[in-house]
C-alpha positions, -999 to 999 in steps of 0.1 A, spaced: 0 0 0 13 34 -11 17 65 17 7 91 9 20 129 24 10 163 27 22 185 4 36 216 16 18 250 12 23 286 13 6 322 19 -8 336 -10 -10 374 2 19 384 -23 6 366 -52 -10 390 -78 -18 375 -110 -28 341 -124 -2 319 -148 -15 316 -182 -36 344 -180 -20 363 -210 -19 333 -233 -60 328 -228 -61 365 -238 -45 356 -270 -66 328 -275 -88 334 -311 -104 320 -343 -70 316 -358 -52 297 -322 -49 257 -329 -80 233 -328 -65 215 -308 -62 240 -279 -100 238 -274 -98 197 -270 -108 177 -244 -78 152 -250 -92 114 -235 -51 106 -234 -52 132 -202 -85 134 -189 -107 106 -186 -143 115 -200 -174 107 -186 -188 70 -195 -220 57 -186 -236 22 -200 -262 20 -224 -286 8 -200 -287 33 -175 -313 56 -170 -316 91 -184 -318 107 -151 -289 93 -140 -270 104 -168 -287 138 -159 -272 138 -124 -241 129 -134 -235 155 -155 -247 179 -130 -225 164 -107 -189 168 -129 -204 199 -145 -201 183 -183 -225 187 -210 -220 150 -225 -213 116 -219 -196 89 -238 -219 57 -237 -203 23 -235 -216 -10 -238 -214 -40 -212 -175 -48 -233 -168 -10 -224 -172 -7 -265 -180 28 -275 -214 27 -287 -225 68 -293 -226 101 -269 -255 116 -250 -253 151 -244 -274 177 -219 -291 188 -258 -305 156 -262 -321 152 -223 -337 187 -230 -352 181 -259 -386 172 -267 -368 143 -282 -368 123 -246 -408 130 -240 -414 117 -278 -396 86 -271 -410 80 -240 -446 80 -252 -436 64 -287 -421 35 -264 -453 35 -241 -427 46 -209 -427 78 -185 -397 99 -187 -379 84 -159 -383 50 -179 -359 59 -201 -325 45 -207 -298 63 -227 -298 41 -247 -332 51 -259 -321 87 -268 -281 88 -272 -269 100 -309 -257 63 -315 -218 61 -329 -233 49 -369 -251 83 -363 -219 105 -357 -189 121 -375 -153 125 -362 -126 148 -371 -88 130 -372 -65 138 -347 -42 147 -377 -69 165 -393 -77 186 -363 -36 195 -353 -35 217 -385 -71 231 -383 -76 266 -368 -103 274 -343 -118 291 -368 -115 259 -388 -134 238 -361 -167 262 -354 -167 264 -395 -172 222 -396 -195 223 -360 -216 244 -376 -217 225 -412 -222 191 -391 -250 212 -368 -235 196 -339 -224 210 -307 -195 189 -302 -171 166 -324 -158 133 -316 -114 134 -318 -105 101 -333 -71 80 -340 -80 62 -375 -51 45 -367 -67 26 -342 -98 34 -345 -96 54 -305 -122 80 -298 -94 105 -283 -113 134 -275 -138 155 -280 -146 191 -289 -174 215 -274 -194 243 -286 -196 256 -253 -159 251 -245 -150 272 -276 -174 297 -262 -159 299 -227 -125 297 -240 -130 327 -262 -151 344 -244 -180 349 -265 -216 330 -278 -210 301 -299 -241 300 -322 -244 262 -336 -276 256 -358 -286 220 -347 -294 200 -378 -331 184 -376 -330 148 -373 -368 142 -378 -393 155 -398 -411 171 -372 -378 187 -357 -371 203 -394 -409 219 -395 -400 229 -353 -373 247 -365 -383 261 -396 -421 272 -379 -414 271 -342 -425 244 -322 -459 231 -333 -469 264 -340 -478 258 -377 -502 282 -397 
């Protein structure tokens, strides 16, 4: 068994600025993609299994303050990604009454974006792309956020927000989400049910 020891600390009352404050400053459209990645080789993302329910997925977000989740199946295979989008939309309540359930019914799997569903930007691809580069293809893809993936060996390596960009650069990141029904693309084009 490993012992572990506390670290030594000091006073802050002479300390004045924060380190890497002027590098965030120059942080714009034309900075690397890759600055605004969530790299899985450092940080280990959220995972949840297919068969867990749709509020748990909720409270776990909550609880580690992430807007997605990377859904695995019982072989911890990648199977697709849920994100805080999908559990707002009207998307859950359709499914739960096309499927005969209540809300809380619902697993992810019933709702996640499922992987045959999703699009992925190359590692490679992504180390010579621009920020600017990256909100150009989030918005094409109407997607909020972008899988990072090794073709090599076909890894899912990280992932890239909308909302990260956003807080990175410090201003709203307007993504278009692309219908994926019939009735989302007259939602969106006539506001919701509101038809004339």
């Amino acid at each position: 068994m490993h012992t572990y020891h506390e670290l030594k600390t000091v006073s802050l009352e002479t300390f004045k600025s924060l380190s890497g404050s002027e590098s965030a400053e120059g942080i714009d459209l034309n900075s690397p993609a890759e600055t605004v990645m969530t790299d899985f080789r450092h940080v280990r993302p959220l995972t949840m299994s297919l068969n867990e329910s749709v509020n748990d997925a909720t409270q776990a977000m909550r609880k580690v303050h992430v807007r997605s989740v990377i859904v695995t199946d019982s072989s911890d295979h990648f199977r697709g990604i849920l994100t805080v989008i999908d559990l707002e939309s009207r998307k859950v309540l359709s499914q739960a009454t096309s499927l005969g359930l209540k809300r809380e019914d619902l697993s992810i799997k019933d709702v996640m974006i499922p992987r045959d569903k999703l699009r992925g930007v190359p590692l490679a691809v992504l180390q010579q792309g621009s920020i600017g580069d990256l909100l150009k293809t989030l918005q094409n893809e109407g997607s909020q956020h972008m899988l990072v993936v090794n073709p090599d060996n076909e890894e899912i390596c990280g992932i890239i927000s909308a909302s990260e960009i956003a807080r990175k650069l410090q201003v709203p990141v307007e993504i278009n989400l692309q219908a994926t029904s019939f009735r989302e693309l007259v939602d969106n084009l006539f506001g919701r049910g509101e038809v004339a």
